[in-house]
N, C-alpha and C positions, 0 to 999 in steps of 0.2 A: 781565602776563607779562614777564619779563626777556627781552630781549633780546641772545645774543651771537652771536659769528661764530667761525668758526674760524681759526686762524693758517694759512694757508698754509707750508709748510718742504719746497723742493722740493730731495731733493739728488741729484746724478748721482753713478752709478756706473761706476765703469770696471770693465769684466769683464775680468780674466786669465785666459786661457785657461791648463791646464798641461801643461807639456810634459814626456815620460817618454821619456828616451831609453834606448836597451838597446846596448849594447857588446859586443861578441864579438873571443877572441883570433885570432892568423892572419895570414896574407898577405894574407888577401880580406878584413880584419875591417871590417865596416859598420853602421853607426849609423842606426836608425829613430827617429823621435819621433813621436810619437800626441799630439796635442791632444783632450783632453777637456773637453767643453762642458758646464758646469753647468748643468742642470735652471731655467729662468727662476721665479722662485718666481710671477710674474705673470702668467705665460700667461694668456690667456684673459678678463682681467678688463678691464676699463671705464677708459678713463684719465678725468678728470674735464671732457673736453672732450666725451667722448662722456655722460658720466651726465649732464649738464646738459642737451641737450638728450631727453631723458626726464621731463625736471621737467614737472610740471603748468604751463603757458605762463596769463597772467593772462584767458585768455579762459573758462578752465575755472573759476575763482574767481568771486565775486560782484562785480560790475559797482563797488561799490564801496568795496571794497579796492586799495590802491594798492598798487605794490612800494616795498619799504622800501629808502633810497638807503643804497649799500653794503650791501645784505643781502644777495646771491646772490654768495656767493664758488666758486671750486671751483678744483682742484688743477692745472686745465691739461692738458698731454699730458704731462707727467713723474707717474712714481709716486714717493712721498715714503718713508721705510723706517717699516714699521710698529712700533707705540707697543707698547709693553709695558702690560698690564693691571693698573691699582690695583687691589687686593685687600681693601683696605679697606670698612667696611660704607657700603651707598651712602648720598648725600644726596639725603634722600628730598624737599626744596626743591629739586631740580633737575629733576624731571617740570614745573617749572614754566617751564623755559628751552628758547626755541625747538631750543637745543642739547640738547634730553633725551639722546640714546645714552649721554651719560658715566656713567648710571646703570649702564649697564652697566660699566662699569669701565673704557670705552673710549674713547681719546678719540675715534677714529676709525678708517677705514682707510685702506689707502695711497692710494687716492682718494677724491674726492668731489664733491659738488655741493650749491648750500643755497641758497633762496630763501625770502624773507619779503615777507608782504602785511599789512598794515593798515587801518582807517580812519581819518579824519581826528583823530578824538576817541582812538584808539589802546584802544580799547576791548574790540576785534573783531581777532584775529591768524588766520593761517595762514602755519603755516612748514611746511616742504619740504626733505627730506636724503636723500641715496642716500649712500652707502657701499660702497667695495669692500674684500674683505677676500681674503689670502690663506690658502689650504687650508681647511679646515673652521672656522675662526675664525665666519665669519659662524653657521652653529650654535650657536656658542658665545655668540657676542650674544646671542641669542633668549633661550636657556638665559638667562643672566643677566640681563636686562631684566626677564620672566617670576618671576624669585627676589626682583630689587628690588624688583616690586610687591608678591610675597607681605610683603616685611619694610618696606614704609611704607603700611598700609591706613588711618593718620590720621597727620598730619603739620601742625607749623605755616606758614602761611606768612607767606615774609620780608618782605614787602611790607607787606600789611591784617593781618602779624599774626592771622592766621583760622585755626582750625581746619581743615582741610581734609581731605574723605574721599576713597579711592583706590578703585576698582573694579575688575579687571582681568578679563578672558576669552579664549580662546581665539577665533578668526575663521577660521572654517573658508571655505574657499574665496580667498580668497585667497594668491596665488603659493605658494611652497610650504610656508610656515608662515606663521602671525599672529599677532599677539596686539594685543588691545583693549583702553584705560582708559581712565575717566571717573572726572575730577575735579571735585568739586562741595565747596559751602561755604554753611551760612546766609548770608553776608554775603556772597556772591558773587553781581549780578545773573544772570551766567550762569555756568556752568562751563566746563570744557574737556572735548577728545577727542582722546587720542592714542593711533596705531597702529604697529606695528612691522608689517613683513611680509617675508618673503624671497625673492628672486629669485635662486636658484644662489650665486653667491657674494656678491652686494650685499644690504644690509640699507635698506630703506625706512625713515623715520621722519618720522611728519607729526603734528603738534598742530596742532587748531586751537577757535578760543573763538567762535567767527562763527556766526552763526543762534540762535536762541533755544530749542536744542535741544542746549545744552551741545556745538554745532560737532559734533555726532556727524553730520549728512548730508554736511557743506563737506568733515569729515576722510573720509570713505568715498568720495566722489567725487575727492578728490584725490589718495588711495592707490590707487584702481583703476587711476587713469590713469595712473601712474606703473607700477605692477605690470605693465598690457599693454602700456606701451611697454617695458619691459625684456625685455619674454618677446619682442614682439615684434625685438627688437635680437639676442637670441638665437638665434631660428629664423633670422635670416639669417647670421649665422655657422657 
């Protein structure tokens, strides 16, 4: 599996309030101004200091997987401005990158959080991403990830050069959508499993190739836990 990380790009905003004054003629004429306070487009959402601790902690992974050094990046407590969506047909070699979401057209959202594990032989991965997204955008992920997979069901890969097959399904019960793929290849001892799943407005995304079950139990245990630690972080809001 390719390995990448996200760039962090954190930028501050200064909000101007605006101000409307109204003038009237006369001997008593008086001037009121109203500031009006735009609409935060981020209310509500996760900065990446809170999505990281919802990540699946290494005690939840297999005993031996290590964390990958510099693999668990995330966006801090500032939200960064969100990305515009390439519209271009996805690449369908990128279900293979701990970083999958970009198949959605995405690179992200305005926050986030990412953790990877390994074994020594690097043979065996599980990575780990939350995303926040603002307004109905995260629906829109789903939408799109969901479409990526119908339009790459075999694809080369860039590494072994292999053929590679795509499976995808819906995953009922978990948060409030899912969606499931398995990727397998003759020449691949094991395959992969990766999950999307949605938490309100954060999108979950875990691959993982670990267990000799094409990572399909590693990836289900580490999106559950990820999913009730968001729901949980909800209900106390």
């Amino acid at each position: 599996m390719r390995l990448s990380s996200r760039l962090v790009q954190v930028f501050a905003v200064a909000a101007l309030p605006l101000a409307l004054a109204a003038c009237s003629t006369g001997t008593d004429a008086t001037a009121t101004t109203t500031k009006a306070k735009a609409k935060d487009p981020n209310a509500g959402l996760l900065t990446g200091t809170q999505l990281k601790k919802a990540l699946a902690p290494a005690s939840v992974v297999p005993s031996y997987l290590a964390p990958v050094a510099g693999g668990s990046p995330d966006s801090g407590s500032q939200f960064m401005d969100p990305s515009a969506r390439s519209t271009g047909k996805p690449k369908c070699s990128d279900f293979e990158s701990n970083a999958w979401l970009s198949v959605s057209g995405f690179k992200g959202g305005v926050s986030f959080a990412q953790g990877d594990y390994v074994n020594k032989a690097q043979t065996e991965e599980i990575a780990e991403e939350i995303d926040a997204f603002q307004g109905t955008t995260a629906k829109s992920v789903m939408k799109y990830v969901r479409e990526a997979a119908a339009a790459c069901p075999t694809f080369t890969d860039t590494d072994a050069h292999a053929e590679v097959k795509l499976v995808g399904h819906a995953a009922p019960g978990l948060g409030d959508e899912a969606y499931t793929i398995r990727l397998t290849s003759p020449r691949f001892e094991n395959g992969s499993t990766l999950v999307a799943a949605r938490v309100g407005n954060s999108v979950v995304t875990v691959l993982s190739s670990a267990g000799n079950d094409d990572g399909a139990a590693t990836a289900g245990t580490v999106v559950t836990h990820i999913v009730d630690a968001l729901k949980a972080k909800a209900a106390k809001s």
